[in-house]
C-alpha positions as CSV (number, residue, x, y, z in Angstrom):
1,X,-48.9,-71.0,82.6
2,X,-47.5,-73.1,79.6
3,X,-43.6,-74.6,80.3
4,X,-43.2,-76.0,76.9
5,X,-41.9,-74.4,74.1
6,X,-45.2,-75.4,71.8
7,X,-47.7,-74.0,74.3
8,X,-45.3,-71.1,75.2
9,X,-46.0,-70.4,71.3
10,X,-49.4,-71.0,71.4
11,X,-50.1,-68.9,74.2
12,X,-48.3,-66.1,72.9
13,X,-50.0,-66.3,69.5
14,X,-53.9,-66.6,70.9
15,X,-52.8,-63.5,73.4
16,X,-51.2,-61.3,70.4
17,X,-53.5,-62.3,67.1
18,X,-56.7,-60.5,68.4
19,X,-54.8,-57.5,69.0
20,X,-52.9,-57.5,65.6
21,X,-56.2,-58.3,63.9
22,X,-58.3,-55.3,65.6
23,X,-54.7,-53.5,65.0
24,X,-55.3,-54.0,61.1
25,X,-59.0,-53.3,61.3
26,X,-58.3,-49.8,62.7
27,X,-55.2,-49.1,60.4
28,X,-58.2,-50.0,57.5
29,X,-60.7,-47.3,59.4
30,X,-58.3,-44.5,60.0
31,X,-56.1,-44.7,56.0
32,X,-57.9,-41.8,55.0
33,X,-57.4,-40.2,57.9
34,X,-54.2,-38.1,59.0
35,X,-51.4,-39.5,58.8
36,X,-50.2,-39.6,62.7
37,X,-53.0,-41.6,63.5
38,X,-51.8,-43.9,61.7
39,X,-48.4,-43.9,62.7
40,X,-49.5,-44.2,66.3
41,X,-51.5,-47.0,66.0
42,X,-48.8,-48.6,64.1
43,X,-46.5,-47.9,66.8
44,X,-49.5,-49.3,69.2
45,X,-49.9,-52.5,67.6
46,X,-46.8,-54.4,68.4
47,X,-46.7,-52.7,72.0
48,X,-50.1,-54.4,72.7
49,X,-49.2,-57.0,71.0
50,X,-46.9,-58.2,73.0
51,X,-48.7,-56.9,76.0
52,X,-51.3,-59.4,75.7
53,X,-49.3,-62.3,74.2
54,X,-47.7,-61.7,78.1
55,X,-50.6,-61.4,79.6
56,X,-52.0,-64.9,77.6
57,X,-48.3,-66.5,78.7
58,X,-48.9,-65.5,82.4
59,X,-52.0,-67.2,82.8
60,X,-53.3,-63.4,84.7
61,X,-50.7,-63.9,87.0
62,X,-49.3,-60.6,87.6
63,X,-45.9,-61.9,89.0
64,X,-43.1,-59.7,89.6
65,X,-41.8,-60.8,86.3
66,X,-45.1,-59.6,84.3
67,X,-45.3,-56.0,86.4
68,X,-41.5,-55.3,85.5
69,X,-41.9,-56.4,81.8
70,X,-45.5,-54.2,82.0
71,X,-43.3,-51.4,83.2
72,X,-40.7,-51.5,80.3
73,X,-43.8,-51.6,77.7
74,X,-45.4,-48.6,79.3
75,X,-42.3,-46.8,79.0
76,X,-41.5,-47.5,75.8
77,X,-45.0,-46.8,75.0
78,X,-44.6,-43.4,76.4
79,X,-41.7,-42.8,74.3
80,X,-42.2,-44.1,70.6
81,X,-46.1,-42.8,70.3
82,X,-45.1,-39.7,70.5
83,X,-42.2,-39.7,68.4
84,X,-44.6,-41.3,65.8
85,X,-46.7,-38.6,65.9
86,X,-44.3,-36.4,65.3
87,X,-42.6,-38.5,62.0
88,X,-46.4,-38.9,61.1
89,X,-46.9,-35.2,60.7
90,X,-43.6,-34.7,59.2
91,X,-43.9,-37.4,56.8
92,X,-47.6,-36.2,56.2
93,X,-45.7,-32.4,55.2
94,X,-43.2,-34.2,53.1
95,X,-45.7,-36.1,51.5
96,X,-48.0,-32.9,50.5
97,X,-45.0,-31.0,50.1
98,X,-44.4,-33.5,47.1
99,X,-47.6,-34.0,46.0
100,X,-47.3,-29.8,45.0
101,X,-44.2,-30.4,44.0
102,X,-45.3,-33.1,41.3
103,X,-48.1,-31.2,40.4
104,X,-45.9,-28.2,39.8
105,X,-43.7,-30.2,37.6
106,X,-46.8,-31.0,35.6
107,X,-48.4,-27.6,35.3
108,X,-44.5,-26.3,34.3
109,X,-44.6,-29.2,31.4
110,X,-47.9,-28.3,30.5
111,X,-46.7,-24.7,30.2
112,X,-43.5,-25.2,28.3
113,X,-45.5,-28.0,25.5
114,X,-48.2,-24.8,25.2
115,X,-44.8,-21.9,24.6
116,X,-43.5,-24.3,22.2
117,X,-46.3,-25.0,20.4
118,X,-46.8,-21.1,20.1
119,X,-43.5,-19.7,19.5
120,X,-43.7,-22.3,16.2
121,X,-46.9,-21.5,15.3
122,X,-47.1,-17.4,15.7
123,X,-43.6,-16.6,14.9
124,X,-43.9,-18.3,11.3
125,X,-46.5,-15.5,10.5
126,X,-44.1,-12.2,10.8
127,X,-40.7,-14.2,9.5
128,X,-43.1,-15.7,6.4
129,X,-44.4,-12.0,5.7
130,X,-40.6,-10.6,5.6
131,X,-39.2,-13.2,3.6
132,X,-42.1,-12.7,1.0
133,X,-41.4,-9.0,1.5
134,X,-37.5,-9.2,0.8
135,X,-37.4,-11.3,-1.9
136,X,-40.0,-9.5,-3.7
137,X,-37.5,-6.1,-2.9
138,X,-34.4,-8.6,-4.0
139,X,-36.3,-10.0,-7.2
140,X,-37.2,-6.2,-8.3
141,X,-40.5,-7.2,-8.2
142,X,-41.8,-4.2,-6.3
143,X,-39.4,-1.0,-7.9
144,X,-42.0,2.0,-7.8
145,X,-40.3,4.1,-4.7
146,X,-43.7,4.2,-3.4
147,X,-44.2,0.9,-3.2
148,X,-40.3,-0.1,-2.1
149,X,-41.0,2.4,0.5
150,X,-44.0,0.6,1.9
151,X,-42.7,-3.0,1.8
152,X,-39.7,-1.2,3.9
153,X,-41.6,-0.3,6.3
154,X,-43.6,-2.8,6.5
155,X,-40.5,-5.0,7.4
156,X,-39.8,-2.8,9.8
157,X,-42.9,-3.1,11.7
158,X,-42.7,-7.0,11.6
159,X,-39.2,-6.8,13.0
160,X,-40.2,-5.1,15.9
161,X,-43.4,-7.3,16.3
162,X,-40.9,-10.1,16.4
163,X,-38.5,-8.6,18.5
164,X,-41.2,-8.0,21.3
165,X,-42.1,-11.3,21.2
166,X,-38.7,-12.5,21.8
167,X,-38.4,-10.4,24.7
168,X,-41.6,-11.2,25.9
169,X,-40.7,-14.8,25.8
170,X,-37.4,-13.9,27.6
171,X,-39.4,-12.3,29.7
172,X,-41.7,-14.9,30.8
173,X,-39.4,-17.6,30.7
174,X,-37.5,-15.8,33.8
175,X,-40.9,-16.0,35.4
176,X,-41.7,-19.7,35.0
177,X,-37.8,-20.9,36.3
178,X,-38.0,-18.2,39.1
179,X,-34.7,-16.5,37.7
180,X,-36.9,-12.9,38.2
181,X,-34.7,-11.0,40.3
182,X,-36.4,-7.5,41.1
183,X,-34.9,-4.7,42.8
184,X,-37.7,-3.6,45.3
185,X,-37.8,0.6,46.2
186,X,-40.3,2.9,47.3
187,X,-42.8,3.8,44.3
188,X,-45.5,6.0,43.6
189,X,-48.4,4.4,41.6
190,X,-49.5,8.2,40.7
191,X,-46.0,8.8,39.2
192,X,-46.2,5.9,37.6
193,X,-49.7,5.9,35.9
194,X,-48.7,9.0,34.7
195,X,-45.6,7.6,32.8
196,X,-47.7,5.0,31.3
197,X,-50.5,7.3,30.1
198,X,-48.3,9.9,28.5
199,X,-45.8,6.4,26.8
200,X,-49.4,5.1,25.4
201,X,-51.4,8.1,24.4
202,X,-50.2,8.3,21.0
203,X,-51.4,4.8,20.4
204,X,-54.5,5.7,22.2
205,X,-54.9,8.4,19.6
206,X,-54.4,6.2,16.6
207,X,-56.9,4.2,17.8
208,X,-59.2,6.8,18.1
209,X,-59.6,6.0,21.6
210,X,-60.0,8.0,24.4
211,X,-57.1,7.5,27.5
212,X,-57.4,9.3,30.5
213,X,-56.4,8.4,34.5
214,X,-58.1,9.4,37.5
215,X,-56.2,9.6,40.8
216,X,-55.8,10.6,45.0
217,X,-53.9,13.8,45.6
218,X,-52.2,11.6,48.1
219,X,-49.1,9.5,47.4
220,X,-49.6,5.7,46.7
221,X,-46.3,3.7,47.5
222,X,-45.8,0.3,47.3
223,X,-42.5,-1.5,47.5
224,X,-41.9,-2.6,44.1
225,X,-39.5,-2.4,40.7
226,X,-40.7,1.0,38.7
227,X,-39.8,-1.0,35.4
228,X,-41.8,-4.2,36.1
229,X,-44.8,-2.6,37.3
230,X,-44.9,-0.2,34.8
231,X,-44.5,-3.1,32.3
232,X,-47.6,-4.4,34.2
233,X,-49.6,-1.2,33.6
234,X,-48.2,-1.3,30.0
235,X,-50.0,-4.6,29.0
236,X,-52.8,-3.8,30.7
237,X,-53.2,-0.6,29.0
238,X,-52.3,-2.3,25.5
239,X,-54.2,-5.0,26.3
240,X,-57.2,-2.3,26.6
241,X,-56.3,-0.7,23.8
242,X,-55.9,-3.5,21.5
243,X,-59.9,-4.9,22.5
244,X,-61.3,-1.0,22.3
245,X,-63.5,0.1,19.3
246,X,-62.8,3.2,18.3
247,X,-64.6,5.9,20.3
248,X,-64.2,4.2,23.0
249,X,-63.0,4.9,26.7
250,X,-60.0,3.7,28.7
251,X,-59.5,4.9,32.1
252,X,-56.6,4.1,34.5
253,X,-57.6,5.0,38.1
254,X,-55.5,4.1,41.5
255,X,-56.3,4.3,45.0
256,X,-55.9,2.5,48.5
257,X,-58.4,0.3,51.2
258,X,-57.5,-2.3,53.1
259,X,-53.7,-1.8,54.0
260,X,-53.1,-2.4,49.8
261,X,-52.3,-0.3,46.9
262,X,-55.1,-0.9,43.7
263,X,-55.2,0.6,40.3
264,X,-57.6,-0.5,37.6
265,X,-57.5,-0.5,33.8
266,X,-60.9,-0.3,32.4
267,X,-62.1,0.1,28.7
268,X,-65.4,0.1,27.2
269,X,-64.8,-3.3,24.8
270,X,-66.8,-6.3,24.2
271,X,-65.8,-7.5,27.7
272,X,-64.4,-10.9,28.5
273,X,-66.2,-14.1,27.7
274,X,-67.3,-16.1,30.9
275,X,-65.4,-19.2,29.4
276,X,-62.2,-17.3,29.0
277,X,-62.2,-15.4,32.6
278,X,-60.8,-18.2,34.0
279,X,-57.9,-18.6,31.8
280,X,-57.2,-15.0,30.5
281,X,-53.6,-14.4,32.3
282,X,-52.3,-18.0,31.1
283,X,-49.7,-17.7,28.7
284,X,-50.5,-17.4,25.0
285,X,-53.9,-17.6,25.4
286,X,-55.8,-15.7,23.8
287,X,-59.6,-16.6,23.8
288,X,-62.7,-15.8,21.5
289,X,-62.8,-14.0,19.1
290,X,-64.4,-11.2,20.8
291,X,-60.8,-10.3,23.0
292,X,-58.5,-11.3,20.0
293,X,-56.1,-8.7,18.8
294,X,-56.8,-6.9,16.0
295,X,-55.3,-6.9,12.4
296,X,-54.3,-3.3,12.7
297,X,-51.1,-4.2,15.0
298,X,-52.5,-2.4,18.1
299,X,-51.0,-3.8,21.3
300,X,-48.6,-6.7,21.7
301,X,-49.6,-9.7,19.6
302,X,-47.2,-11.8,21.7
303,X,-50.4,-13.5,23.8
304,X,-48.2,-13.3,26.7
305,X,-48.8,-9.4,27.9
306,X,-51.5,-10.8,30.7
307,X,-49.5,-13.2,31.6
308,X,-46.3,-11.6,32.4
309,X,-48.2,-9.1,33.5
310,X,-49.5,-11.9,36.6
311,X,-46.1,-13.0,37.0
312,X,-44.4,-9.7,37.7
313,X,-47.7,-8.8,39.9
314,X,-47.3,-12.5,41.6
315,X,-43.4,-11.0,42.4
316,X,-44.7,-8.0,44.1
317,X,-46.9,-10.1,46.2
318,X,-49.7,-8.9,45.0
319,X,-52.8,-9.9,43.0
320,X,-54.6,-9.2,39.6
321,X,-58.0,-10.2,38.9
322,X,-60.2,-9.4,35.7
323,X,-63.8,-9.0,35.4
324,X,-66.7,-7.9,33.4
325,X,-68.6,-4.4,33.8
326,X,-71.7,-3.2,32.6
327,X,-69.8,-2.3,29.4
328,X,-66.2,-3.5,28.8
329,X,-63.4,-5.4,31.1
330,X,-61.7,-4.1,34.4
331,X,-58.0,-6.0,34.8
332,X,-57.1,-4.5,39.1
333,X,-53.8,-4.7,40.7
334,X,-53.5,-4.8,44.5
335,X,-50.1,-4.5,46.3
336,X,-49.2,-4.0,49.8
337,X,-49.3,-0.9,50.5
338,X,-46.1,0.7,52.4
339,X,-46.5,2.6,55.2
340,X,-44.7,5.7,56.1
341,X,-42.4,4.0,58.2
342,X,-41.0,1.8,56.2
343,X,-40.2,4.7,53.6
């Protein structure tokens, strides 16, 4: 055993060095590995450290001196590895927590650049068209009553194109800051369907398109809001509508499997191109040219209907997917479905 302070040092150092080294060599092995193994060996190193800079001191004399200082390291061995662990895991939570957090944050930015860049790009199109319109009426360049009438109307129509795009961007604004406050109550998916079908038959008619719905005798209720779901059967149906040759089909059916409430919106269109499946409820997208809206006004021209239409669903807790059939596109809805005891 060393007596000067030099060899003392020296001892100490040759003891703890190897330990410290394998330490690092370890904490090199495990850094992409969970995070509480890393804290514990962290925690480990300077224990052992100074375990074996003891033992190196002692010359292997186990003296009462070495047990008693042994003793303290085992204890406090016993105490901080375990409370590492546990900071590891919550640090390793805190750090994914963030991670989503950040990533959030971008996807949100991403979002808002992709609204901006659409509210100043499709709103010009209606507000150009009803300047043009007024000052021609202002001008007395249109003056046959025929013609006055038409650019009247006319403006009218792109007044309420641009006022449902407003409200759809309220709308989906609410969504993306989580300000969507829905007031849940038991509702019938039958009752519903059938509010939707008689609200968008007209249109169907126009279109020369066929609209019909195909449901249980037995009530569907889910726990939702009757005006945001039947907003989400709404753009689903217009969406249909608006991507439906005339002569086509659209059919709404409901039903239940699985503890969950579905209903479907299928048409007999061009279907959904496989590059745009991924990205068809993002907002203002609107993909080829095959799913675009067409010139006659059919549908909302907003690009956001599939989108809020996902949001509101996301609300419920539920899900909507879209696929392909043999002919056209199915957009399905599931919700949890209520039981009769929470009626």
């Amino acid at each position: 055993m060393p007596t000067d302070m030099s060899g003392l040092i020296g001892y100490a150092l040759a003891g703890s060095l190897p330990v410290v080294a394998i330490g690092a060599l370890l904490l090199r092995y495990t850094r992409n590995r969970a995070m509480t193994t890393s804290m514990a060996v962290l925690v480990l190193i300077p224990t052992l450290a100074t375990l074996s800079g003891v033992v190196a001191v002692s010359g292997l004399m186990f003296t009462d001196a070495f047990e008693r200082t042994a003793v303290v390291l085992g204890v406090v061995t016993a105490v901080t590895v375990p409370a590492a662990i546990l900071l590891g895991r919550a640090q390793a939570r805190a750090t994914v927590w963030e991670r989503e957090m950040l990533e959030q944050e971008r996807a949100a930015e991403r979002s808002r650049r992709e609204l901006v860049a659409w509210v100043s790009h499709d709103l010009r199109t209606p507000l150009a068209g009803i300047r043009a319109m007024a000052e021609a009426l202002s001008d007395g360049v249109v003056e046959q009553p025929a013609d006055v009438a038409r650019y009247a109307d006319q403006i009218g129509r792109e007044t309420n194109r641009l006022s449902t795009m407003v409200d759809d961007l309220f709308e989906m604004s609410k969504i993306n800051s989580g300000a969507l406050r829905l007031t849940l109550e038991p509702v019938d998916l039958r009752e519903l369907i059938d509010e939707v079908l008689a609200a968008n038959e007209p249109t169907a008619q126009r279109a020369r398109i066929t609209l019909a719905a195909e449901q249980p005798d037995k009530r569907i209720v889910v726990s939702g809001s009757d005006r945001a779901l039947s907003r989400v059967l709404t753009n689903l149906v217009a969406n249909a509508i608006a991507h439906t040759p005339p002569g086509g089909r659209i059919d709404i059916s409901a039903g239940t499997n699985n503890g969950q409430a579905w209903t479907r919106v299928d048409d007999t269109g061009p279907g959904i191109s496989e590059s745009d499946l991924p990205r068809i409820f993002e907002v203002a997208y609107r993909g080829t040219s095959a799913r675009s809206p067409g010139a006659d006004g059919l549908g909302s021209s907003s690009g956001m209907g599939l989108a809020i239409a996902a949001g509101l669903v996301e609300a419920h807790h539920g899900d909507i997917t879209a696929e392909n059939r043999d002919q056209g596109a199915r957009f399905e809805v599931r919700l949890p479905l209520l039981t009769p005891d929470h009626h």
